[in-house]
C-alpha positions, 0 to 999 in steps of 0.5 A: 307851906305844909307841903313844903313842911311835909315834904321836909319830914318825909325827906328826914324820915328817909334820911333816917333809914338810909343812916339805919341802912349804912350803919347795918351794912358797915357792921356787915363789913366789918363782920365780913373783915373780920371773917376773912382776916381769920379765915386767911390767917387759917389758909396761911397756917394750913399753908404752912403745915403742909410746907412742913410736912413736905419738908419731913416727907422730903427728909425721908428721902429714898431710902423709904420707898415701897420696896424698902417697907416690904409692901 
C-alpha cells in the first residue's frame, strides 16, 4: 500500500513539472508568434517601400540616364 501511495505522489510530482513544462513552452510560442507577426509585418512594409521606390525610379524614365547627367 505505501508503494502504491509513493507511486501515486511521484506520478503527481511528474505531472506537475510537465504542466510546468508546457506552460514555459506555450509563453515560448506565444513570444515566438508574436515575433514573427512583427517581424513579417516589417518584411511587408520593406516590401513595399521598395515597390514605391521602383515606381519612382520607373517614373524618371530615360530622360535620366548617365549621358543626360554629364557623368
Amino acid at each position: 500500500m505505501a508503494a502504491l501511495v509513493e507511486q501515486k505522489r511521484q506520478l503527481a510530482a511528474e505531472n506537475e513539472e510537465l504542466r510546468r513544462t508546457l506552460t514555459r513552452r506555450d509563453d515560448q510560442v506565444r513570444t515566438l508568434e508574436e515575433r514573427l507577426r512583427d517581424l513579417n509585418q516589417r518584411r511587408r512594409d520593406v516590401i513595399k517601400r521598395i515597390d514605391e521606390l521602383i515606381a519612382q525610379v520607373d517614373g524618371f524614365g530615360p530622360a535620366t540616364s548617365v549621358e543626360d547627367a554629364g557623368l
